[in-house]
PDB file of N, CA, C, O and CB in Angstrom:
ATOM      1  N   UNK A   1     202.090 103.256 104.424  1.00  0.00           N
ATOM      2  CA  UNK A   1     201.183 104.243 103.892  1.00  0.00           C
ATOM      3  C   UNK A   1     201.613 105.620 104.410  1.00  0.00           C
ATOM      4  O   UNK A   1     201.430 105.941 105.585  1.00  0.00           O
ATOM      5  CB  UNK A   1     199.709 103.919 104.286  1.00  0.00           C
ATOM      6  N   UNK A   2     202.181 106.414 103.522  1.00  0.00           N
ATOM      7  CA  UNK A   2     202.224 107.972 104.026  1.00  0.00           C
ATOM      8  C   UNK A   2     201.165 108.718 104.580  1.00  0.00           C
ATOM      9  O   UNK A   2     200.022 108.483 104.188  1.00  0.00           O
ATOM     10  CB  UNK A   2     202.538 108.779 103.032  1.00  0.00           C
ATOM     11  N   UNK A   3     201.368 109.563 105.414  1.00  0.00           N
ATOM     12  CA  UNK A   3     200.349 110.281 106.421  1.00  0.00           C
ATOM     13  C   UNK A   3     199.100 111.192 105.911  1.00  0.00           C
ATOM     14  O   UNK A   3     197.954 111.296 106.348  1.00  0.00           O
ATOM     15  CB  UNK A   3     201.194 111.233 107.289  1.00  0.00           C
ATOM     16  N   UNK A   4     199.776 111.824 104.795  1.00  0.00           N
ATOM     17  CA  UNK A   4     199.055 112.085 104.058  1.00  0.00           C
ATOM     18  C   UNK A   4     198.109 111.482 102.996  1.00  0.00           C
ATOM     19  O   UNK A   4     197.405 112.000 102.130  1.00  0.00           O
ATOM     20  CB  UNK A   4     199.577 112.601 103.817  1.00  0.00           C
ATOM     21  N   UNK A   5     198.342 110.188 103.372  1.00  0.00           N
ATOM     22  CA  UNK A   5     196.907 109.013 102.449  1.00  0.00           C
ATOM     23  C   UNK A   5     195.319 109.940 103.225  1.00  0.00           C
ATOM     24  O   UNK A   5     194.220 110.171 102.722  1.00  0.00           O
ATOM     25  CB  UNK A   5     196.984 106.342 103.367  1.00  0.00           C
ATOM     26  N   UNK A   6     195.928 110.288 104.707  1.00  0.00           N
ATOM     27  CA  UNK A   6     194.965 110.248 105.413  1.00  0.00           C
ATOM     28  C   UNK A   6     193.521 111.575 105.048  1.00  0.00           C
ATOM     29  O   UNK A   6     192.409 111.892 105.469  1.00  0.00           O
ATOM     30  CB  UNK A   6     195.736 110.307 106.791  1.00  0.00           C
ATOM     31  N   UNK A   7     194.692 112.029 103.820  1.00  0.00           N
ATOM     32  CA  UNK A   7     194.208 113.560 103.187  1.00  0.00           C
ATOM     33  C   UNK A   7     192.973 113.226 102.062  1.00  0.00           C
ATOM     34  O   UNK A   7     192.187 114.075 101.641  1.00  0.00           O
ATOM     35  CB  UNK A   7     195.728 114.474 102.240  1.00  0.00           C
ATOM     36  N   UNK A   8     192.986 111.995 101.729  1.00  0.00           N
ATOM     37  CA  UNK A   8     192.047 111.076 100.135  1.00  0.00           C
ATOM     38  C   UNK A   8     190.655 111.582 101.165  1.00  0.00           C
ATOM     39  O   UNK A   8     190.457 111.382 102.363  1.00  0.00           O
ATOM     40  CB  UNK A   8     192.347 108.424  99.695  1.00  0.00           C
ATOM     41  N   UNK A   9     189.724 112.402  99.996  1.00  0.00           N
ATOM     42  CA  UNK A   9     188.545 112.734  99.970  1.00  0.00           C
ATOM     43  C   UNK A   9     187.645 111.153  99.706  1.00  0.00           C
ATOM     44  O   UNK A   9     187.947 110.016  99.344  1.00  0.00           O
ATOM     45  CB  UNK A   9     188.436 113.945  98.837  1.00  0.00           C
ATOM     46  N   UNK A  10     186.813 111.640  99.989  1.00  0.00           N
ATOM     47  CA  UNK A  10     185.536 110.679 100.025  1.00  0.00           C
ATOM     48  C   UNK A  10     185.467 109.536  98.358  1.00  0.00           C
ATOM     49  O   UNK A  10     184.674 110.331  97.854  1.00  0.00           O
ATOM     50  CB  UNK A  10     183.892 111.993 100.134  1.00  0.00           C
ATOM     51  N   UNK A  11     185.557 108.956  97.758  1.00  0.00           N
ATOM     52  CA  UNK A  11     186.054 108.115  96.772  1.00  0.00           C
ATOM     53  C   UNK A  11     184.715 107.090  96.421  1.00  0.00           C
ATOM     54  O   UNK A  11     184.006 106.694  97.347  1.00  0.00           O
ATOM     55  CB  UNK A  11     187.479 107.321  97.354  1.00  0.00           C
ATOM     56  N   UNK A  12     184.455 106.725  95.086  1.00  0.00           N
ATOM     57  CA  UNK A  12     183.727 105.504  94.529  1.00  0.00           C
ATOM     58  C   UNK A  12     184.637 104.669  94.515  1.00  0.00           C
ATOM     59  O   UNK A  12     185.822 105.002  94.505  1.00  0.00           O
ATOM     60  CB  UNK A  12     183.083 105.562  93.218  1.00  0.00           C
ATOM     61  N   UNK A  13     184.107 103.070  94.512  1.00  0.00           N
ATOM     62  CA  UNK A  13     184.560 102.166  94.185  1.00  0.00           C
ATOM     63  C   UNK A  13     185.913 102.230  92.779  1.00  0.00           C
ATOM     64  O   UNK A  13     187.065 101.816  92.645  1.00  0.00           O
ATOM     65  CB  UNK A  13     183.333 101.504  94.028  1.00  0.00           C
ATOM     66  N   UNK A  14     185.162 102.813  92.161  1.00  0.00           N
ATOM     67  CA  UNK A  14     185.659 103.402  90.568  1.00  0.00           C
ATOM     68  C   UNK A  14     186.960 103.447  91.081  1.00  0.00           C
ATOM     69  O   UNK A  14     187.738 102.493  91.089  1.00  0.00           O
ATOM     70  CB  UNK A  14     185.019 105.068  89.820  1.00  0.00           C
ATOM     71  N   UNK A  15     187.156 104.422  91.450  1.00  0.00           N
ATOM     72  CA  UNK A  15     188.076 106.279  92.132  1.00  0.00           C
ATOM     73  C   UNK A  15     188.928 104.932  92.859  1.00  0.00           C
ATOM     74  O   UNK A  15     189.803 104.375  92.196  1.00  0.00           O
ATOM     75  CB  UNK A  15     186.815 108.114  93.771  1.00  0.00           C
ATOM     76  N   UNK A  16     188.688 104.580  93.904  1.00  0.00           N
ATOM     77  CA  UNK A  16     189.532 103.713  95.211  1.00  0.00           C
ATOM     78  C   UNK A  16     190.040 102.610  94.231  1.00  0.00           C
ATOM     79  O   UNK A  16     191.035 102.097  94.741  1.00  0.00           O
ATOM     80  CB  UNK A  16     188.402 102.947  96.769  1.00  0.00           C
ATOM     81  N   UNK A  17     189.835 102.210  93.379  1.00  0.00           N
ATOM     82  CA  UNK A  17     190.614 101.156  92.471  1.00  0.00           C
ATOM     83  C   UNK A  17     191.799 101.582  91.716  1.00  0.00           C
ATOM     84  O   UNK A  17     192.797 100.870  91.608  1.00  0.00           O
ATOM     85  CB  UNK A  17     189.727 100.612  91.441  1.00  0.00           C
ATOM     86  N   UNK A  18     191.674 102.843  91.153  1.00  0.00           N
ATOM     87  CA  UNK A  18     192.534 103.802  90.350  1.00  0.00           C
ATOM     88  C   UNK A  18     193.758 104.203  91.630  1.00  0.00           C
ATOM     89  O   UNK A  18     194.832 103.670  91.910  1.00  0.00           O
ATOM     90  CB  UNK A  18     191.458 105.345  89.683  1.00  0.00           C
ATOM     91  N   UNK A  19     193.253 105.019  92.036  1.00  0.00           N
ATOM     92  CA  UNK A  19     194.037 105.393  93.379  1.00  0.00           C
ATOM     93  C   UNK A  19     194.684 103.863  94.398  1.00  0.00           C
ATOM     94  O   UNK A  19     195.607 103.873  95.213  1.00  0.00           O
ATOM     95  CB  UNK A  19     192.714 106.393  94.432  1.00  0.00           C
ATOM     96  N   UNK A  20     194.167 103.156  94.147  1.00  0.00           N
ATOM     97  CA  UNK A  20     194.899 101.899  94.810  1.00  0.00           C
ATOM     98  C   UNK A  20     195.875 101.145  93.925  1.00  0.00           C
ATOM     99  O   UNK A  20     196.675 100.293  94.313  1.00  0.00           O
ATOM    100  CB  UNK A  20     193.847 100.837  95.273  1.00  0.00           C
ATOM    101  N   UNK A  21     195.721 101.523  92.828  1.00  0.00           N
ATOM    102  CA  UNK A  21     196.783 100.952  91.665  1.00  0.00           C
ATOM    103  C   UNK A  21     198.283 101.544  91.509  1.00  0.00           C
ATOM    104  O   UNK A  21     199.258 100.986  91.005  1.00  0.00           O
ATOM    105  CB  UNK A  21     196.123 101.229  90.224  1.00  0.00           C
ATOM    106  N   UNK A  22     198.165 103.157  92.229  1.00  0.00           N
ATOM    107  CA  UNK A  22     199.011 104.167  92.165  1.00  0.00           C
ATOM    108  C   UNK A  22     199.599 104.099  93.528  1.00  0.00           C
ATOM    109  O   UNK A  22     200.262 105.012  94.021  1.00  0.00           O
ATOM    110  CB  UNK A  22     198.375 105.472  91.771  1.00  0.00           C
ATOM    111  N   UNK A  23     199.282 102.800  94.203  1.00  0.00           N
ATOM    112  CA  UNK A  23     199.816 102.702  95.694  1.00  0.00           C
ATOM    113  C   UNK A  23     199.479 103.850  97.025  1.00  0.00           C
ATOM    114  O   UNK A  23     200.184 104.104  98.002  1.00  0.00           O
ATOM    115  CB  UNK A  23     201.376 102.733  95.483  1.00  0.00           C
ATOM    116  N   UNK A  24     197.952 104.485  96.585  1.00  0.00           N
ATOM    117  CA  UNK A  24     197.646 105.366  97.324  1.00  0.00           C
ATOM    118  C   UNK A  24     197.784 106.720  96.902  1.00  0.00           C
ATOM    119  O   UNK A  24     198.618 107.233  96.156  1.00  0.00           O
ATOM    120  CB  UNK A  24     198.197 105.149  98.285  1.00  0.00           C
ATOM    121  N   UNK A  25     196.606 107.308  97.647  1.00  0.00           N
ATOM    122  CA  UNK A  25     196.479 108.914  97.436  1.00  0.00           C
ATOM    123  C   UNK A  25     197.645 109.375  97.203  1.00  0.00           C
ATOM    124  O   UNK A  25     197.896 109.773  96.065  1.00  0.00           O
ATOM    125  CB  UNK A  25     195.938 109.738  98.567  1.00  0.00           C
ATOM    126  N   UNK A  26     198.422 109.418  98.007  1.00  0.00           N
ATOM    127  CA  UNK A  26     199.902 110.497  98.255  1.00  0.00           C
ATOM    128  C   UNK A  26     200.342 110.509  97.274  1.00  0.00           C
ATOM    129  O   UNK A  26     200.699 111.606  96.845  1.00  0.00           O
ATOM    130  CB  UNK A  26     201.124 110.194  99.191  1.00  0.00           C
ATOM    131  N   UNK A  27     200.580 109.021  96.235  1.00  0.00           N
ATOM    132  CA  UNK A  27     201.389 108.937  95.509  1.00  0.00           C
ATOM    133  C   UNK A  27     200.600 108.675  93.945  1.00  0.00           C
ATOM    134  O   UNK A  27     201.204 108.355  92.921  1.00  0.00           O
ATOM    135  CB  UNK A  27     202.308 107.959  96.104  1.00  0.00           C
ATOM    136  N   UNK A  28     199.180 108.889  94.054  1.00  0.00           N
ATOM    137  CA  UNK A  28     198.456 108.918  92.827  1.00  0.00           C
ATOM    138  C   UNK A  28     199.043 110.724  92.818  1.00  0.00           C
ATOM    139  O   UNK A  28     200.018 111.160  92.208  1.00  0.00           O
ATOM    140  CB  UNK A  28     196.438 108.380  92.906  1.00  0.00           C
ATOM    141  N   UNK A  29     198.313 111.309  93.487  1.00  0.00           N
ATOM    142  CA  UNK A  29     198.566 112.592  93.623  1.00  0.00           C
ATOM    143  C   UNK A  29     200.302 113.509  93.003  1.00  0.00           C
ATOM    144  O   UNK A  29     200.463 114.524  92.326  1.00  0.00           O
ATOM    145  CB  UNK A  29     198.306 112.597  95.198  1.00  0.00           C
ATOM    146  N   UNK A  30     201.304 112.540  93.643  1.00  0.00           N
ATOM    147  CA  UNK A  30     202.709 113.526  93.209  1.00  0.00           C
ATOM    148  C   UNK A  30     202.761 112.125  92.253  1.00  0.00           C
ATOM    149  O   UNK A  30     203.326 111.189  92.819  1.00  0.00           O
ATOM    150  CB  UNK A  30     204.382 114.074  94.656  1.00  0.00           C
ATOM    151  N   UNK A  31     202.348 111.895  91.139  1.00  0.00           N
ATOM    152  CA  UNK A  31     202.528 111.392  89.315  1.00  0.00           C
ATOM    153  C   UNK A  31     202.289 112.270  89.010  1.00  0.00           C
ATOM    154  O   UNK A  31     202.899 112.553  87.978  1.00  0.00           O
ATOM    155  CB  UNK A  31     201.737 110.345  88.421  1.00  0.00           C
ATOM    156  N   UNK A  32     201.381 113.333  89.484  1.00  0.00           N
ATOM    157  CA  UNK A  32     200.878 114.313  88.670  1.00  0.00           C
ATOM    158  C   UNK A  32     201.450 115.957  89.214  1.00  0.00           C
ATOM    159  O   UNK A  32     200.945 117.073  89.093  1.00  0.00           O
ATOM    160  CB  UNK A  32     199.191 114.092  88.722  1.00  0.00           C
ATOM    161  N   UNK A  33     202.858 115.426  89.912  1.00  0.00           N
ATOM    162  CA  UNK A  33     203.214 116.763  90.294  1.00  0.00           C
ATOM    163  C   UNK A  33     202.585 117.802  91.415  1.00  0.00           C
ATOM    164  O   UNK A  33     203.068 118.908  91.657  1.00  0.00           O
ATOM    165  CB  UNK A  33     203.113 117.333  89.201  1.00  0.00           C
ATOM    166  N   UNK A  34     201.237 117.154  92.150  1.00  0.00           N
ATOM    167  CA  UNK A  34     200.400 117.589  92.943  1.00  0.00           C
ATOM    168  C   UNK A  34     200.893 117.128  94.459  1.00  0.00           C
ATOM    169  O   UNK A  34     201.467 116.053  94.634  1.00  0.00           O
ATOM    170  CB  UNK A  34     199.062 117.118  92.475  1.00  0.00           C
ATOM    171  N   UNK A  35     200.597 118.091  95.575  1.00  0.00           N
ATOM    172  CA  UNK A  35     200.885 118.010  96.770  1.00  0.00           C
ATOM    173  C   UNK A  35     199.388 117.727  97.272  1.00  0.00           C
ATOM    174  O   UNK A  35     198.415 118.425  96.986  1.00  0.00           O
ATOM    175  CB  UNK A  35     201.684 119.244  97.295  1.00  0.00           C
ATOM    176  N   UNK A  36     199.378 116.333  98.243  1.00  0.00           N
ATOM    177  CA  UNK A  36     198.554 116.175  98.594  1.00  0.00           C
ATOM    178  C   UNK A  36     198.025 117.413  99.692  1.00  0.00           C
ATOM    179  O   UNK A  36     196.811 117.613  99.723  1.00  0.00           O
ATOM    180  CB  UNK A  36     198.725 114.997  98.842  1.00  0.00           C
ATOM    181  N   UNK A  37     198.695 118.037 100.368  1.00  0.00           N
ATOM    182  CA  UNK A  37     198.599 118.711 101.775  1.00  0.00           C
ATOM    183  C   UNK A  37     197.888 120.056 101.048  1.00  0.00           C
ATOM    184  O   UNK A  37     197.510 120.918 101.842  1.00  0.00           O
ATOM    185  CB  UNK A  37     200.317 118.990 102.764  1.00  0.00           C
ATOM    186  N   UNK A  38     197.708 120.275  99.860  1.00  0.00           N
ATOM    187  CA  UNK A  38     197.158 121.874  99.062  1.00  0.00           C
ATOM    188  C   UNK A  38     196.162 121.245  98.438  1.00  0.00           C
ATOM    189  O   UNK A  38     196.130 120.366  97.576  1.00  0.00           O
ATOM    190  CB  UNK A  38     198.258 122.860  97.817  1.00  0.00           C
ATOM    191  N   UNK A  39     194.993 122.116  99.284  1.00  0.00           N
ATOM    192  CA  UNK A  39     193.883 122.048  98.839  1.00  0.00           C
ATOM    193  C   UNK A  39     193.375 121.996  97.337  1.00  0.00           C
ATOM    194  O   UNK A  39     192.724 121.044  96.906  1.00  0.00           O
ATOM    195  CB  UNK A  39     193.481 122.877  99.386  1.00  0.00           C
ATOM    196  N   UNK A  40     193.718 123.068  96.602  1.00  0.00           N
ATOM    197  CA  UNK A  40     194.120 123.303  95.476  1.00  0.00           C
ATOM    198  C   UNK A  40     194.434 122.124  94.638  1.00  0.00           C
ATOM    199  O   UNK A  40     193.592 121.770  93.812  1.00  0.00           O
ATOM    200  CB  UNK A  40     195.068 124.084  95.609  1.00  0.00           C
ATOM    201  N   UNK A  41     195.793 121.331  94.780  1.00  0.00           N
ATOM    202  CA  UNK A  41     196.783 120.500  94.256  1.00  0.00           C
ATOM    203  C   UNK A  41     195.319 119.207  94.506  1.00  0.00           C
ATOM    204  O   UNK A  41     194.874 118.692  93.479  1.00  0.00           O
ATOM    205  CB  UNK A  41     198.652 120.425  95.277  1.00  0.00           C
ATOM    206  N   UNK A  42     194.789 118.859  95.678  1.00  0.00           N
ATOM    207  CA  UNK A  42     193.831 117.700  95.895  1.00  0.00           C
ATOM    208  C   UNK A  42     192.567 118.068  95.088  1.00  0.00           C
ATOM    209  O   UNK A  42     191.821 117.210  94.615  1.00  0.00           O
ATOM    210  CB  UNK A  42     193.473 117.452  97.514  1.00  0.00           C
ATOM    211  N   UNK A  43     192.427 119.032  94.997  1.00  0.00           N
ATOM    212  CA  UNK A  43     190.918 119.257  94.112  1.00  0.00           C
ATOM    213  C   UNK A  43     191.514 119.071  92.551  1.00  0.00           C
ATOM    214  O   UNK A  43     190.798 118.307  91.902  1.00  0.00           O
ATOM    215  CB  UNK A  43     190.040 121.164  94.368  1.00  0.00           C
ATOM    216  N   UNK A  44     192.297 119.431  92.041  1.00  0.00           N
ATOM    217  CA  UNK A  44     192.943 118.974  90.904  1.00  0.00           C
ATOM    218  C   UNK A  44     193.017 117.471  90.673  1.00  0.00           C
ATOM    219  O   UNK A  44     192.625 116.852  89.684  1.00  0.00           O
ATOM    220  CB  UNK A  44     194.203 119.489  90.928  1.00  0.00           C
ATOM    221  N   UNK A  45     193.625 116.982  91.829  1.00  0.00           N
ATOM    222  CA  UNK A  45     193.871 115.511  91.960  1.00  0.00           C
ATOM    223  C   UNK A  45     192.574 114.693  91.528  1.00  0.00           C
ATOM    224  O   UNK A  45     192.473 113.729  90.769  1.00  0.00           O
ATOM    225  CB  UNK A  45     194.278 115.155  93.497  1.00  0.00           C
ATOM    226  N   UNK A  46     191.439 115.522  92.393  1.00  0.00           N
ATOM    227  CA  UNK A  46     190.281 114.796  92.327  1.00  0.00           C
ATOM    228  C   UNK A  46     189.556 114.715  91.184  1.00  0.00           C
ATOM    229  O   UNK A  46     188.783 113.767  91.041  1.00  0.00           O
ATOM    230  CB  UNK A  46     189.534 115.171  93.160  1.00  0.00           C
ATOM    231  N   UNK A  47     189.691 115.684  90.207  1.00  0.00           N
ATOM    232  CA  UNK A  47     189.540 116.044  88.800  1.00  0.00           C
ATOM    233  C   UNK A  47     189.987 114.700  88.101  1.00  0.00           C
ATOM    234  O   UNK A  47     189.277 113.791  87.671  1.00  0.00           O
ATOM    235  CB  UNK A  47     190.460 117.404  88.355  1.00  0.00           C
ATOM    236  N   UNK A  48     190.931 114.787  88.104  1.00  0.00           N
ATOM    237  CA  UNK A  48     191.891 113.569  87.074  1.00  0.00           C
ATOM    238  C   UNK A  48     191.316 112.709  87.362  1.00  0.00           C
ATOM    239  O   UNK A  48     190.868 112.127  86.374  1.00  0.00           O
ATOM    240  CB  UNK A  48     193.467 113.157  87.223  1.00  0.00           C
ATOM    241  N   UNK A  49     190.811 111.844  89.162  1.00  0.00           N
ATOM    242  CA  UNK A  49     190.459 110.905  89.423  1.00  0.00           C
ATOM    243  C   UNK A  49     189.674 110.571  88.949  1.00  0.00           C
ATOM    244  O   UNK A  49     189.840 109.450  88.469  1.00  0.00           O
ATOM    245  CB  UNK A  49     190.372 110.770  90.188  1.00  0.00           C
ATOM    246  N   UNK A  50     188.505 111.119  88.751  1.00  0.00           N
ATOM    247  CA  UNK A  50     187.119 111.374  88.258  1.00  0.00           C
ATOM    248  C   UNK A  50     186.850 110.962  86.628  1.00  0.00           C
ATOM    249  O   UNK A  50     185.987 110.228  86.145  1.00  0.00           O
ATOM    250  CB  UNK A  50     186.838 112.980  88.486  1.00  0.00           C
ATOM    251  N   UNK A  51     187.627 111.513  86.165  1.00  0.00           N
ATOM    252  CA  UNK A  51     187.877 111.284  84.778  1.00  0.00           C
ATOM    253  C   UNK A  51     188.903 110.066  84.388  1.00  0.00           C
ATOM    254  O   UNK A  51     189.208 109.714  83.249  1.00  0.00           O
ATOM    255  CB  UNK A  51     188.395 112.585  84.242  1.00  0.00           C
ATOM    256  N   UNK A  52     189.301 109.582  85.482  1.00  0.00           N
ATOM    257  CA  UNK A  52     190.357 108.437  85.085  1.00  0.00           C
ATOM    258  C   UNK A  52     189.578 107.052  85.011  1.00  0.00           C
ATOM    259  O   UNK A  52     189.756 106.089  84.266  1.00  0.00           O
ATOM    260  CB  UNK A  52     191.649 108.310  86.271  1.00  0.00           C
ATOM    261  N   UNK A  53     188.228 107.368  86.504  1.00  0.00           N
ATOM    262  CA  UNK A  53     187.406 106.627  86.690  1.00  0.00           C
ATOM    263  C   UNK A  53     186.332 106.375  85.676  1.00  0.00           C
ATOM    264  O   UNK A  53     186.012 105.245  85.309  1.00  0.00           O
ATOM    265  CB  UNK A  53     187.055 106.945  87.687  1.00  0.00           C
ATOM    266  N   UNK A  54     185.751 107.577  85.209  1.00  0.00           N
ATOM    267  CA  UNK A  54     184.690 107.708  84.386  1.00  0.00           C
ATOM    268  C   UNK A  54     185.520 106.880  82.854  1.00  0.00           C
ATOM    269  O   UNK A  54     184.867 106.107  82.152  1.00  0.00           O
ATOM    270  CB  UNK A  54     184.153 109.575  84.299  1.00  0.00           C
ATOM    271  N   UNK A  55     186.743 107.157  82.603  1.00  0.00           N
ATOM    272  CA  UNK A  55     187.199 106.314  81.397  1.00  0.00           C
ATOM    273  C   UNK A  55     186.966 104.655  81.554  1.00  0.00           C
ATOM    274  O   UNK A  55     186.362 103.832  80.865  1.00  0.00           O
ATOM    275  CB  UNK A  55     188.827 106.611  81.181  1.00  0.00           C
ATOM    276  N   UNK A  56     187.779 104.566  82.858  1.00  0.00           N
ATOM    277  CA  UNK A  56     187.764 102.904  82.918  1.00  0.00           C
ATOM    278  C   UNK A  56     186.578 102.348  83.077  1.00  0.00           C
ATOM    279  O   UNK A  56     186.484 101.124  83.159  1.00  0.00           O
ATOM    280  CB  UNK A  56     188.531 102.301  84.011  1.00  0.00           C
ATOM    281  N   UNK A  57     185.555 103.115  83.140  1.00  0.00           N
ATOM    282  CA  UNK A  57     183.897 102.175  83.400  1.00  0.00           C
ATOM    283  C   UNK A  57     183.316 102.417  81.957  1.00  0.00           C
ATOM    284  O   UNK A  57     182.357 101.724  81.618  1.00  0.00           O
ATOM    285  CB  UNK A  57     182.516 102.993  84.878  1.00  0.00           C
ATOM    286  N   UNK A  58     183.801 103.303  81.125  1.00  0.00           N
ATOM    287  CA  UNK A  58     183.266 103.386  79.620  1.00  0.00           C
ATOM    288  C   UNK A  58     184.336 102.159  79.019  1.00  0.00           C
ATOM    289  O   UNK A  58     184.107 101.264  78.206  1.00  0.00           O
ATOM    290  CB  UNK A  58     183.490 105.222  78.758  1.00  0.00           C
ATOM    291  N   UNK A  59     185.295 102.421  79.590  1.00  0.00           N
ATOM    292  CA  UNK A  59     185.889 101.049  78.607  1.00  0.00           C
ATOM    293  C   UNK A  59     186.072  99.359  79.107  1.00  0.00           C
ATOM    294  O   UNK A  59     186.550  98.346  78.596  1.00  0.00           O
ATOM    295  CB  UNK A  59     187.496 101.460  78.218  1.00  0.00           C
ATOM    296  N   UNK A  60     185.472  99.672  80.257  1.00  0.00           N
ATOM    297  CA  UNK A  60     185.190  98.214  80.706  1.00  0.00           C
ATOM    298  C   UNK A  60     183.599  97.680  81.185  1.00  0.00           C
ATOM    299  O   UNK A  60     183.419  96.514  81.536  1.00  0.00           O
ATOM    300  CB  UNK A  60     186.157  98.013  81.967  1.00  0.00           C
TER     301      UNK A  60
END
């Protein structure tokens, strides 16, 4: 697990399933070209998450 997993904000069940599929924060985060360590880049991150989550519970 990279050091920066240690950077993953507070998460739903939802969110921690998505992000665990992507082998962790660090690396859900740079698919999308985002640096976990920039605040910025993680609030973005958390965006997508959110909405990645909110899809998979409408379609499942």
């Amino acid at each position: 697990m990279p050091a920066t997993d240690s950077l993953q904000p507070p998460l739903t069940p939802a969110e921690r399933a998505v992000v665990k599929s992507y082998g962790g924060w660090t690396y859900f985060l740079q698919s999308f070209g985002l640096k976990p360590w920039e605040p910025e880049d993680a609030e973005e991150g958390k965006k997508i998450l959110e909405a990645f989550a909110r899809n998979d519970e409408a379609s499942g």
